[in-house]
LUMNU-607081 format. One line per field, with one value per residue (C-alpha): residue number from 1; residue in one letter; chain; x, y, z. Coordinates in steps of 0.05 Angstrom, whole numbers. Example, Ala and Ser with C-alpha at 12.3 -4.5 7.8 and 13.67 -1.06 7.14 Angstrom:
// residues 2
resi = [1; 2]
resn = [A; S]
chain = [A; A]
X = [246; 273]
Y = [-90; -21]
Z = [156; 143]
***
This chain:
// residues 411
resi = [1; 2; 3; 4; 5; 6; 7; 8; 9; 10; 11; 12; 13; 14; 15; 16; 17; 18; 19; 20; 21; 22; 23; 24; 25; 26; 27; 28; 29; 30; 31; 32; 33; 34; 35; 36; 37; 38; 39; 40; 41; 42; 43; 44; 45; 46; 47; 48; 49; 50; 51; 52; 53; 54; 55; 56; 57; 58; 59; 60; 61; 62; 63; 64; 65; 66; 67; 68; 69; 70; 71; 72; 73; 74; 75; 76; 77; 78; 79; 80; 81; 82; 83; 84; 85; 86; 87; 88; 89; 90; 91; 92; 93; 94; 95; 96; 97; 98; 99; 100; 101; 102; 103; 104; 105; 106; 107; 108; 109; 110; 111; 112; 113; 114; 115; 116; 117; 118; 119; 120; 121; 122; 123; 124; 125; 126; 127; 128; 129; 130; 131; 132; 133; 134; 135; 136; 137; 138; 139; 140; 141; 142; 143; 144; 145; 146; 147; 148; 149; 150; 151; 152; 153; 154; 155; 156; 157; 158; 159; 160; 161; 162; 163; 164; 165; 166; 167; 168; 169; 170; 171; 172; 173; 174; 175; 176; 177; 178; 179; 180; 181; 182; 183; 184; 185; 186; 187; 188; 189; 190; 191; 192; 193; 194; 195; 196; 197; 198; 199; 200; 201; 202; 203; 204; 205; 206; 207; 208; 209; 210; 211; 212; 213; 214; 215; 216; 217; 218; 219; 220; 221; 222; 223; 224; 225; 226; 227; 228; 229; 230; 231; 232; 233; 234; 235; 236; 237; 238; 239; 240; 241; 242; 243; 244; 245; 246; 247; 248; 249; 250; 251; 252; 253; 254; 255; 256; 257; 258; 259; 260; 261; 262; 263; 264; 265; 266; 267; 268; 269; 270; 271; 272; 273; 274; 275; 276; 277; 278; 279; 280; 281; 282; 283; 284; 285; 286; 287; 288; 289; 290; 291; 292; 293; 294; 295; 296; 297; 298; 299; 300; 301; 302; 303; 304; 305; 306; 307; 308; 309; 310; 311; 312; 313; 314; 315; 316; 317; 318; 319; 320; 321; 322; 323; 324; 325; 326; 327; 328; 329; 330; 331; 332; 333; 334; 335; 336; 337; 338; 339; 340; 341; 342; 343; 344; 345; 346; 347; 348; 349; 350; 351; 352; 353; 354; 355; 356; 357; 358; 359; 360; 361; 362; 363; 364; 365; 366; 367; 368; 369; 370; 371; 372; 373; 374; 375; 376; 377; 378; 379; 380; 381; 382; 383; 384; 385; 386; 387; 388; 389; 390; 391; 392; 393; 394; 395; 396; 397; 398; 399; 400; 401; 402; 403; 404; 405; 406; 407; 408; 409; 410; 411]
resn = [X; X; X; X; X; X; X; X; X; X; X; X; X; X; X; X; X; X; X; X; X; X; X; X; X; X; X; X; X; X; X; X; X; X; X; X; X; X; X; X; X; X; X; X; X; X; X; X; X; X; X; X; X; X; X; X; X; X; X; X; X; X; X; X; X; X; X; X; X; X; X; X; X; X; X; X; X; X; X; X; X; X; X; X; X; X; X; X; X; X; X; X; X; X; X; X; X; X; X; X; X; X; X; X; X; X; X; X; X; X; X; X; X; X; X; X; X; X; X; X; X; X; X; X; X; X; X; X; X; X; X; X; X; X; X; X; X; X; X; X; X; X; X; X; X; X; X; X; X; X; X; X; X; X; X; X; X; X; X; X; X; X; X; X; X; X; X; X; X; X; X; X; X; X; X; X; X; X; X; X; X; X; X; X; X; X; X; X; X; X; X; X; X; X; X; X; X; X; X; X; X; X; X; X; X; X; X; X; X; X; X; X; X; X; X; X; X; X; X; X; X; X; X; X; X; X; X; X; X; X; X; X; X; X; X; X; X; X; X; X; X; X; X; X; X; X; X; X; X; X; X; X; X; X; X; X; X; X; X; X; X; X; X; X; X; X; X; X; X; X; X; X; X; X; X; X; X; X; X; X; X; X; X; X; X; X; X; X; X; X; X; X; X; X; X; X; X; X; X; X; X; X; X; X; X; X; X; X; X; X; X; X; X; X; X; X; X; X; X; X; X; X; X; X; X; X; X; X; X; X; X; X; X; X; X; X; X; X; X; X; X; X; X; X; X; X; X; X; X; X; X; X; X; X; X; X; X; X; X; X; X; X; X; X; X; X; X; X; X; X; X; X; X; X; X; X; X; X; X; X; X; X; X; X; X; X; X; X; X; X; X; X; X; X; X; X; X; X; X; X; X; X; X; X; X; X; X; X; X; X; X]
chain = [A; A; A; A; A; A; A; A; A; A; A; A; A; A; A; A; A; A; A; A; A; A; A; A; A; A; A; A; A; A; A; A; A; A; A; A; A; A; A; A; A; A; A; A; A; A; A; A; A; A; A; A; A; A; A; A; A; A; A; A; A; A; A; A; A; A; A; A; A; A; A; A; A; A; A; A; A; A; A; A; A; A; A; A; A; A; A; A; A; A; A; A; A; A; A; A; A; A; A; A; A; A; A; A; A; A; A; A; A; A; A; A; A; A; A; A; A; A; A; A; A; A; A; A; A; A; A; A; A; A; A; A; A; A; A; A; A; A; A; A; A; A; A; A; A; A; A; A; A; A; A; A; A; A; A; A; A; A; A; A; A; A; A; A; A; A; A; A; A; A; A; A; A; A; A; A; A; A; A; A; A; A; A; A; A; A; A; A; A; A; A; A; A; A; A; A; A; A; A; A; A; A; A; A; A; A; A; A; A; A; A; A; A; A; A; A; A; A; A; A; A; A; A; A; A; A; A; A; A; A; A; A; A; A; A; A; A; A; A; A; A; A; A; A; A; A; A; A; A; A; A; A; A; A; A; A; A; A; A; A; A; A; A; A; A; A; A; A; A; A; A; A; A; A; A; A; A; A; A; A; A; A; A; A; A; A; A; A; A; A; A; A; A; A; A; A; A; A; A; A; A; A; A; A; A; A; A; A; A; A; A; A; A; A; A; A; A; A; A; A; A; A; A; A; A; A; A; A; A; A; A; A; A; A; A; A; A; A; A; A; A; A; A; A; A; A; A; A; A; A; A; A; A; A; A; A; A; A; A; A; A; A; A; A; A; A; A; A; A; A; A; A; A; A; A; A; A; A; A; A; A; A; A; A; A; A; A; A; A; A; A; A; A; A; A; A; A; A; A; A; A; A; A; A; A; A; A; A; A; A; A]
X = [-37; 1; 51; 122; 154; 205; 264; 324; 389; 456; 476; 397; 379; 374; 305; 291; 286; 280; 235; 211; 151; 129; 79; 42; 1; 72; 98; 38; 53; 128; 92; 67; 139; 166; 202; 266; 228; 194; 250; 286; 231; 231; 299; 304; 253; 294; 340; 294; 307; 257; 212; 200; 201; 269; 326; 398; 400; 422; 447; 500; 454; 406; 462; 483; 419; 403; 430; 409; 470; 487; 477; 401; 393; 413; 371; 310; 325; 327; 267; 225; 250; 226; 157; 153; 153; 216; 234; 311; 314; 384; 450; 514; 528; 562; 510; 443; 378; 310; 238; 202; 129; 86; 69; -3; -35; -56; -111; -151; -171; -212; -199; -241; -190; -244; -216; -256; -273; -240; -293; -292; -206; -209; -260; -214; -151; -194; -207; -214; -286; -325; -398; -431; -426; -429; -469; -520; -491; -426; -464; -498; -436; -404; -454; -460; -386; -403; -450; -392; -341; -299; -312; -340; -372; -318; -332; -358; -319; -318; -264; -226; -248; -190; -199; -188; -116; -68; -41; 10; -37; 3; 11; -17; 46; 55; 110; 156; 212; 286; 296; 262; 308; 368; 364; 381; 451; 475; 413; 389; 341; 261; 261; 310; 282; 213; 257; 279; 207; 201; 128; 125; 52; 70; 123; 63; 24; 70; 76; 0; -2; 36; -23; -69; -31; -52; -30; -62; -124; -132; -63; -49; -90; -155; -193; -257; -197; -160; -166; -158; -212; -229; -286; -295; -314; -325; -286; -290; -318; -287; -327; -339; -299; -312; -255; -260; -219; -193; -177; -159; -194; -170; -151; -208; -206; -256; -247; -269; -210; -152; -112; -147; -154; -77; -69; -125; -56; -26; -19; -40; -106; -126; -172; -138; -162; -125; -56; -78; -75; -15; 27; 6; 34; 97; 102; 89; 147; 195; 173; 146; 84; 47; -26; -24; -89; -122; -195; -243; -313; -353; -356; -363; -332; -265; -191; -187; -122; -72; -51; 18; 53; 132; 164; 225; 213; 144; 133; 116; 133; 150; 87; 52; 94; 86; 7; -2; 49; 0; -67; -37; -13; -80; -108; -69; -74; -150; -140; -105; -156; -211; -167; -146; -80; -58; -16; 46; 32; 49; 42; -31; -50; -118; -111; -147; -161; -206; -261; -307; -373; -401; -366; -420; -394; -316; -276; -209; -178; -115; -102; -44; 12; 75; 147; 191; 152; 164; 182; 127; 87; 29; 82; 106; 32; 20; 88; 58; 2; 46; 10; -52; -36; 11; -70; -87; -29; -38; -104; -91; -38; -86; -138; -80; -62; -133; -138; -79; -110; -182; -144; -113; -169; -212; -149]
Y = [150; 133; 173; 141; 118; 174; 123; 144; 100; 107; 128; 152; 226; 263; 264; 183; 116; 64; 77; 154; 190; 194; 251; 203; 249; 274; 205; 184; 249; 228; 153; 185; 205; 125; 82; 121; 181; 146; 104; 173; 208; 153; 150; 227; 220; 159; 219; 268; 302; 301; 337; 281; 338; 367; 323; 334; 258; 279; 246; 201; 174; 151; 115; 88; 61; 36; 16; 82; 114; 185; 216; 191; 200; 275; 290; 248; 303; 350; 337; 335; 404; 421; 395; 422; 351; 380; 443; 472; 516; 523; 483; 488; 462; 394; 388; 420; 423; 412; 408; 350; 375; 444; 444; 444; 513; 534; 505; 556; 535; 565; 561; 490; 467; 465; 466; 510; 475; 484; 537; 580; 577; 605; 662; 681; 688; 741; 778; 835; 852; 907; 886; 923; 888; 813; 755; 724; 665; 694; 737; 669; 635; 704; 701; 632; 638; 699; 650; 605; 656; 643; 722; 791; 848; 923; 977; 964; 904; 832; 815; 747; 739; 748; 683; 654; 624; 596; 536; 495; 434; 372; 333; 263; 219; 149; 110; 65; 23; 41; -28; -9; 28; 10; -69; -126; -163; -132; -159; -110; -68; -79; -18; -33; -105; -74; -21; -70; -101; -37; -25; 31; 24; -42; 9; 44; -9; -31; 46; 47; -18; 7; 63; 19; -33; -27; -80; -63; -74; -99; -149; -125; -89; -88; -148; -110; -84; -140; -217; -291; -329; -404; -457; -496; -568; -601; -657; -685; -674; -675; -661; -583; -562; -582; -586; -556; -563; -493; -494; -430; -412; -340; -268; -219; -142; -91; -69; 6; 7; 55; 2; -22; 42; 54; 9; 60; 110; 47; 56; -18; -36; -98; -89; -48; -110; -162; -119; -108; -184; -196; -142; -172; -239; -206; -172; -240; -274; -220; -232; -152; -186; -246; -271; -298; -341; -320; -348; -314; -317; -314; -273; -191; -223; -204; -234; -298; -309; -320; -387; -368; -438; -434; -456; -425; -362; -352; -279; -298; -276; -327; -330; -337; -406; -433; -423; -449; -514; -522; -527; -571; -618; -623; -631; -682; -712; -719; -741; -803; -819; -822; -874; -822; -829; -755; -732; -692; -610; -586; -525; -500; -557; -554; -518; -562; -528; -541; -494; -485; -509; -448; -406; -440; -381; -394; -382; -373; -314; -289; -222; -180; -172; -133; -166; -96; -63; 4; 2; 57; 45; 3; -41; -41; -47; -112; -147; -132; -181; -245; -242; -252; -305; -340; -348; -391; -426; -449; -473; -510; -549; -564; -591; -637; -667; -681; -714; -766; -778; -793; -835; -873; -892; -904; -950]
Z = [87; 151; 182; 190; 249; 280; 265; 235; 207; 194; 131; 118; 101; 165; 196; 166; 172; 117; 84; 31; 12; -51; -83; -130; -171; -190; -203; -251; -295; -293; -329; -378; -399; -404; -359; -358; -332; -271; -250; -250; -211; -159; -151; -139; -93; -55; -33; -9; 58; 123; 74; 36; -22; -29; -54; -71; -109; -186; -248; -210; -162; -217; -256; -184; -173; -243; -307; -345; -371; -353; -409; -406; -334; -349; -400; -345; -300; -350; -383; -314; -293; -366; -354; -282; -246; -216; -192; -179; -132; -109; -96; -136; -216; -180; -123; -145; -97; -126; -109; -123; -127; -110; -42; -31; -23; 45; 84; 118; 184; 253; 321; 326; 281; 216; 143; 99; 34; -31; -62; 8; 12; -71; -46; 17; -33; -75; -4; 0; -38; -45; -19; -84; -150; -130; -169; -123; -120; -88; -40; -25; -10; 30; 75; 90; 107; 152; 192; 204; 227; 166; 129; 155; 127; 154; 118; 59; 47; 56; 95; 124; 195; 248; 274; 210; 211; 144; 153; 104; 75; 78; 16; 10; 4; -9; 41; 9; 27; 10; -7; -79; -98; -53; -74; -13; -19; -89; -127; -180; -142; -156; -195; -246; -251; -275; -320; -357; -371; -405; -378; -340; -324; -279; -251; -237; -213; -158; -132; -133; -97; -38; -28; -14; 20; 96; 143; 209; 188; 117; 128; 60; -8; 17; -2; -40; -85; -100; -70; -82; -78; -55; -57; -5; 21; 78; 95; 164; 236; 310; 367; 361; 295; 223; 177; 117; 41; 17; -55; -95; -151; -184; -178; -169; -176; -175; -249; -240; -182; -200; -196; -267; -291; -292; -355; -387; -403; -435; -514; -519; -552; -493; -446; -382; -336; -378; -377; -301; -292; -333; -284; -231; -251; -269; -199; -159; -214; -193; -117; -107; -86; -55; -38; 27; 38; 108; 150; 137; 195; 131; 60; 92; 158; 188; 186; 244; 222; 168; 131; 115; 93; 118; 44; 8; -13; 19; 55; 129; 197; 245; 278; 225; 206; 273; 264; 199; 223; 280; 243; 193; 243; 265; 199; 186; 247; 240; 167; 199; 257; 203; 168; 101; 76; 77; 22; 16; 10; -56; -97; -96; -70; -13; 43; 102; 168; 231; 242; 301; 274; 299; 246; 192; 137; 143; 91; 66; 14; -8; 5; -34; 11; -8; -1; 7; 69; 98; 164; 192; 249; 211; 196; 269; 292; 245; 263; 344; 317; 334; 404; 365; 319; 381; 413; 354; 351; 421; 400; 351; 385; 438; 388; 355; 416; 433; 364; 373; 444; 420; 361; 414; 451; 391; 376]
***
């Protein structure tokens, strides 16, 4: 995953800006427990220190930032210390410190900065050996390491090689915003809105979402996980650009993703794809998620740029609006040179765009897009895309203008 921005806020746990890292292996056992349990879990984890592991959050701050009573939220926290999701390790009987996950063990590492694999780090623990009295296989496996500097043969014994440094592994965490658990403007927060669905694996879901979700690059969930897809056909012609008719035809997902597979812990008897489907509609209802449709230079081609239609309660940045106002003015603006009577946009209605006719492959899909975003330095990176997407714009006003002039002298 990404590292966070440095950032820190007023108010925030010291060392933090707004957004908290999550150990999700630790969160999925805390599913398997129910809703209470993982709404719990996150919200401990909401008020973790610069660790992103060590939290001082308790009963009160659960009931603050949900509607489970106290005595449940107690017996949450109780009942996760129980099953070793949680850890306390110090604090007072009114303000009590606990751990949030085991730290990973040690990577082992040399001076070229190598990390010994996972059977060689289990052998160095064991160290030291006698040399006498070892299977072939682990004499095998000793001496290969001996090659690479990691062990060496003193006196009898095989030994870890002096070079051969410990060094804490860090733990894979997942970044999320605040604003799950915090709420905007007094609104129940997203996490008690899904609590009371009562479906902890869509709970799940919308955790697991946010470790794929990777803006820079992806704008979004990556789209050979999870995309909307569109037919096309083409409409009309102007000098070098065809315009083509975008119109959306359903959600795809890789089905052996572990976004799918979540729903295999379920206790219900349908398929996990169909309950993968039916949390996904939930999440875009509640406004946790979006697909925002984006061209496409052909089906394995790369992001031109996104179609991000400025409407009440649509996620967009303000770039983004001014580019998709820009090639819809000039959509439209051809649509009335050819003598078409365009209509008004409505809801999933075609998307019409201008395409150089040297792009022969163009096409559009929606990619998965959080609402609640982090603000790390991906997220910083992708908002720096404006520039970009300012380009486009640019463009397309150019090519509208030209349209209304060649009108006029067609006129």
């Amino acid at each position: 995953m990404p590292s966070p921005t440095p950032e820190t806020a007023e108010g925030e746990p010291q060392g933090r800006g707004h957004f908290f890292g999550l150990h999700f292996p630790t969160f999925s056992e805390a599913c398997r427990f129910g809703i209470n349990h993982a709404v719990t879990y996150l919200i401990l984890a909401r008020g973790t220190q610069a660790d992103n592991r060590t939290t001082t959050w308790s009963t009160n701050a659960v009931e603050t930032n949900s509607l489970i009573s106290r005595p449940k939220a107690r017996q949450c926290i109780a009942d996760l210390v129980t099953w070793k999701l949680v850890e306390h390790i110090g604090g007072t009987k009114h303000r009590p410190v606990r751990s949030l996950f085991v730290p990973p063990e040690p990577d082992f590492t040399n001076p070229a900065g190598d990390v010994l694999d996972d059977e060689g780090a289990e052998i160095i623990r064991k160290l030291p050996l006698s040399v006498k009295g070892r299977t072939k296989r682990l004499v095998s496996k000793l001496t290969s390491m001996a090659e690479e500097g990691w062990v060496a043969e003193v006196g009898g014994q095989w030994q870890k090689a002096p070079q051969v440094k410990q060094a804490r592994a860090k733990a894979e965490l997942t970044w999320l915003p605040n604003s799950l658990v915090d709420g905007i403007g007094g609104q129940n927060s997203p996490i008690e809105l899904l609590r009371q669905t009562q479906c902890v694996w869509t709970l799940s879901l919308l955790v697991a979402l946010y470790r794929t979700h990777e803006l820079t690059f992806s704008q979004g969930v990556p789209q050979e996980t999870l995309e909307q897809t569109f037919s096309r056909k083409k409409v009309a012609e102007f000098r070098e650009f065809d315009m083509y008719e975008f119109t959306g035809k359903r959600t795809a997902v890789d089905t052996g993703s572990d976004l799918v597979r979540l729903f295999a812990n379920s206790p219900s008897e349908r398929e996990a794809s169909e309950q993968f489907f039916e949390a996904v509609d939930l999440l875009k209802r509640l406004g946790l998620m979006t697909f925002v449709p984006h061209l496409f230079d052909g089906p394995d081609g790369e992001v031109l740029f996104p179609l991000a239609e400025p409407k009440d309660g649509a996620d967009f940045t303000d770039a983004e609006g001014r580019l998709f106002e820009a090639v819809d003015a000039a959509s439209t603006s051809l649509e009335r040179m050819k003598g078409y009577s365009p209509s008004k946009r409505a809801a999933n209605s075609p998307i019409k765009v201008l395409v150089q006719n040297h792009i022969g492959k163009a096409q559009v899909r929606g990619i998965a897009r959080m609402r609640h975003r982090p603000r790390t330095m991906v997220t910083a990176e992708w908002m720096a895309q404006s520039e970009r997407w300012d380009q486009w714009t640019s463009l397309y006003e150019r090519l509208d203008r030209d349209i209304r002039l060649a009108k006029v002298v067609v006129e």
